[in-house]
C-alpha positions, -999 to 999 in steps of 0.1 A, spaced: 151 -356 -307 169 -348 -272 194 -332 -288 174 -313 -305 150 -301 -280 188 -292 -260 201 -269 -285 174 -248 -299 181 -212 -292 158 -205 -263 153 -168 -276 136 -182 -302 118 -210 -289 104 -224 -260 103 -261 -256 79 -282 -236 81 -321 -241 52 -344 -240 55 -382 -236 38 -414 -233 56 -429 -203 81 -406 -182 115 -418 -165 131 -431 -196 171 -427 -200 165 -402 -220 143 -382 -194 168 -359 -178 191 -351 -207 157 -337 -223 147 -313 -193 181 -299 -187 169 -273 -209 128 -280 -211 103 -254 -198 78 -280 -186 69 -320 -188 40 -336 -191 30 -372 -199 1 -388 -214 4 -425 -208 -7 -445 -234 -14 -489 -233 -27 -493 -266 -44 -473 -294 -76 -494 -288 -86 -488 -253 -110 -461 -245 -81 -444 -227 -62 -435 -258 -89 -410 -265 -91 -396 -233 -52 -389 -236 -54 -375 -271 -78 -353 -256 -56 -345 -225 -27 -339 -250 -48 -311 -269 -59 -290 -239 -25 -296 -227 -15 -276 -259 -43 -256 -258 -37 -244 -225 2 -236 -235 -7 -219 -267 10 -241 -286 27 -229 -323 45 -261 -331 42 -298 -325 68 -319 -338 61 -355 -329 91 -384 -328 82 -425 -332 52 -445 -339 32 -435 -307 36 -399 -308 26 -397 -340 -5 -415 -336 -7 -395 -304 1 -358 -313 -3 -353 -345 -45 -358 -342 -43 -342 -312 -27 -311 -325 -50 -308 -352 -78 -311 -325 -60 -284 -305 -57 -267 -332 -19 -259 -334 -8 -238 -366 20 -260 -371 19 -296 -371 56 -320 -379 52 -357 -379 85 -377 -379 96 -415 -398 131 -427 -385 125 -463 -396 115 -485 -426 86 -511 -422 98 -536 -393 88 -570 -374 78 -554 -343 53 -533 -360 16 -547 -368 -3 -539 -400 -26 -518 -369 2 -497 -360 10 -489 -399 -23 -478 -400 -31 -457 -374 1 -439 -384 -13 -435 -416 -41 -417 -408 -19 -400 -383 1 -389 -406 -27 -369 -425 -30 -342 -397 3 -334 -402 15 -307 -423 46 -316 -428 69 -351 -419 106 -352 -413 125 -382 -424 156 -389 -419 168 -405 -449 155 -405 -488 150 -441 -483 123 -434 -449 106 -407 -477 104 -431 -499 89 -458 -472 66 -422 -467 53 -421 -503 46 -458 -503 24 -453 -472 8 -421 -492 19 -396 -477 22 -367 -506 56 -358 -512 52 -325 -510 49 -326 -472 76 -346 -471 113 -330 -462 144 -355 -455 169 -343 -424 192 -366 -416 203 -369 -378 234 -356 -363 262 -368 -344 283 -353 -319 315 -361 -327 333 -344 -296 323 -375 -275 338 -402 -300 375 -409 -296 397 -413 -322 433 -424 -325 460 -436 -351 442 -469 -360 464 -486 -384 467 -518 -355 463 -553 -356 424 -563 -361 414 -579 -335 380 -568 -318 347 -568 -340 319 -548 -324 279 -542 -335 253 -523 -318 220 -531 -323 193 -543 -306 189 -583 -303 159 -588 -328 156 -604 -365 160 -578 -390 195 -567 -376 210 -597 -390 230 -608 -360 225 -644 -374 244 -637 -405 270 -621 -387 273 -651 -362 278 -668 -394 304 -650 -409 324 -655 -378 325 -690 -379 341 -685 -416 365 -660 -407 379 -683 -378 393 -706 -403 415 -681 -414 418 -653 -383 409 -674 -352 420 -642 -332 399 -620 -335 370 -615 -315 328 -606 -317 315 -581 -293 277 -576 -294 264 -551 -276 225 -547 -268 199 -565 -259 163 -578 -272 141 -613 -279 165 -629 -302 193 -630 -279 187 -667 -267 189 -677 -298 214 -665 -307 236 -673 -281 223 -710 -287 238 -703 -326 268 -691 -311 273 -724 -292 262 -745 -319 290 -735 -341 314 -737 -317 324 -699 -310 314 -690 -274 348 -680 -269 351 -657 -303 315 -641 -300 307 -622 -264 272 -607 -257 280 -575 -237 242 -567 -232 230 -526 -234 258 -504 -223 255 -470 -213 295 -467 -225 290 -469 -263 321 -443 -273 345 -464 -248 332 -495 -265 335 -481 -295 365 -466 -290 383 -498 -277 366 -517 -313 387 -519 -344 361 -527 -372 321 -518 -367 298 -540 -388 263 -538 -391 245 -566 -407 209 -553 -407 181 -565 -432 162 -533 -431 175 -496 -420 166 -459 -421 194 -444 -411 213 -461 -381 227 -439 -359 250 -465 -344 265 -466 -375 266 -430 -378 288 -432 -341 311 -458 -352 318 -435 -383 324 -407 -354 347 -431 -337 372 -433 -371 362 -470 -373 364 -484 -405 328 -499 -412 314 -531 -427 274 -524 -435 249 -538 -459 234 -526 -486 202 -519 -477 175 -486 -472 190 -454 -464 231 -469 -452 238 -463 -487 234 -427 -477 259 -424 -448 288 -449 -466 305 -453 -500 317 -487 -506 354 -485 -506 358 -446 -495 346 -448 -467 335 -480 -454 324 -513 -470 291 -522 -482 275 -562 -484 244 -579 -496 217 -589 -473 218 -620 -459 251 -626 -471 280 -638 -445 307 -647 -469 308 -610 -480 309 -598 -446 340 -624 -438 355 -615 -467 353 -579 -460 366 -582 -424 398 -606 -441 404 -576 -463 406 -553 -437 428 -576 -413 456 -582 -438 453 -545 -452 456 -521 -422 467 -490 -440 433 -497 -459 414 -504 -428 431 -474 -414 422 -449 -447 384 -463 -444 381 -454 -409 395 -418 -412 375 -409 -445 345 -424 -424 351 -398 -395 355 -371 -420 322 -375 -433 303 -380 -400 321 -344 -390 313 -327 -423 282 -339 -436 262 -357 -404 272 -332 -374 247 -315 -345 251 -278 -361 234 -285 -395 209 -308 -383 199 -282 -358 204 -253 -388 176 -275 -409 155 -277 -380 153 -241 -368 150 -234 -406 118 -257 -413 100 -244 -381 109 -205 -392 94 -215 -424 60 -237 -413 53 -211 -389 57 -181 -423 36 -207 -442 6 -208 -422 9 -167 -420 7 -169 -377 8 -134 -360 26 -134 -337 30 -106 -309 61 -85 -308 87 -100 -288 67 -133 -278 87 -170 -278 73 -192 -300 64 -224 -278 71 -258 -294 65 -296 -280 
């Protein structure tokens, strides 16, 4: 969404971000090129103040004569999108970037749910987050799939038919990432490559645990918990295979980086990584839950570098031809022109058209 909000042509729109909580990591990337800021701090949908905000949030738009809000993650959804329609902006965009997960209550579905139904259109970013949409019931005719971008000028690539040695993930610490089963999987491949290394990078609740499995088997000297790092493409660039072990995904954008990176990939099979990888072109694909595959897929790729090598260049080919920044922000710009047609808005001649 920062990206996107960057590289909108300004002589078409003007953007203006709203948020729930300001000074985030993200916070000055986004208003290098932002005409205003404004937050609306939210601490929980059932406090009296969440209605005071949604109410803040449509004057806010109100006051900017507002043409388009396109909201991003749970909380701006339940957030905007209500408060849009309140405002009464012509154009209202939800957003879905995930599947169901853990850390979300049966509350938070809901409410998004209902969110949802002030929107006039919502943007997911795989088939398999529409799908997740339709199940939810949202029509699928408001429904349009763009999948995100990468930048591949930041990723570094080089001649990567080398000895396998380092093993990198990034993903947040928590359940249904499936660090577990890769933890696992480690402790299979050491009987036959005890030389080669785990880096996992991020952080989250699990991570005790997991460091506990780590010692339990044995491999605190194979598996190495690197913590969040604000130096993915050098981590990534200094990685030999990426594997991602998750139990439920839309459509991972750290896969979608390592891909950048010309890593050869090890993913499972599961929600919309189907999308981004096909097994044996260009990258591997595993069952859930399933550490002997994933050993067995990281053996291949040790004692077949050319293959490891041809996976990890067809993998950077098809994060630069089919997943890059320019046609994300193409499909964008294009659904906004459109929405905007739909609902027949007049505008005046030569005014921006202001989007948050």
């Amino acid at each position: 969404m920062v990206e996107l909000m960057r590289r909108l042509d300004r002589r078409v729109f003007e953007v203006h971000i709203a948020c729930v909580h300001r000074g985030g990591a993200l916070e000055a990337a986004a208003l290098e090129r932002a005409a205003s800021i404004a937050s609306f701090p939210l601490n929980g949908f059932a406090r009296p103040s969440a209605v005071q905000q949604m109410v803040a949030f449509a004057r806010w738009c109100r006051r900017l004569d507002v043409d388009i809000v396109h909201t991003c993650e749970l909380y701006a959804n339940v957030l905007g999108l209500p408060g849009a329609a309140l405002a009464g902006v012509p154009v209202r965009i939800g957003n879905r970037r995930e599947l169901r997960t853990p850390d979300k209550r049966r509350s938070h579905i809901a409410a998004q749910r209902l969110a949802y139904r002030a929107a006039h259109l919502v943007v997911a970013n795989s088939r398999a987050a529409a799908t997740q949409l339709q199940l939810e019931g949202v029509p699928a005719a408001k429904i349009r799939v763009i999948p995100n971008g990468v930048d591949g000028d930041r990723y570094e690539t080089s001649a990567r038919q080398r000895p396998i040695r380092r093993i990198v993930t990034v993903a947040n610490l928590r359940e249904e990432k499936g660090h577990d089963t890769l933890i696992a999987a480690a402790g299979l491949l050491g009987e036959r490559h005890p030389e080669v290394e785990f880096a996992f990078i991020g952080d989250g609740p699990r991570r005790a645990a997991l460091v506990r499995q780590v010692n339990l088997r044995g491999l605190r000297k194979r598996v190495h918990f690197l913590g969040e790092r604000d130096d993915i493409p050098a981590q990534l660039a200094a990685a030999d295979v990426f594997v991602l072990p998750s139990r439920t995904e839309a459509f991972p954008n750290a896969l979608l980086e390592a891909m950048a990176s010309g890593l050869p990939v090890v993913a499972s099979r599961v929600g919309g990584i189907p999308e981004l990888i096909t097994s044996g072109v260009d990258g591997v694909l595993v069952s859930v839950d399933a550490p002997h595959e994933i050993a067995a897929a990281i053996s291949d790729l040790i004692e077949r570098p050319s293959y490891a090598a041809a996976l990890g260049g067809a993998a950077r080919a098809t994060a630069e031809q089919c997943f890059g920044f320019e046609p994300m922000i193409a499909k964008f710009t294009q659904l906004y022109l459109d929405a905007l047609e739909r609902r027949t808005l007049d505008l005046e001649p030569g005014r921006q058209r202001a989007a948050s």
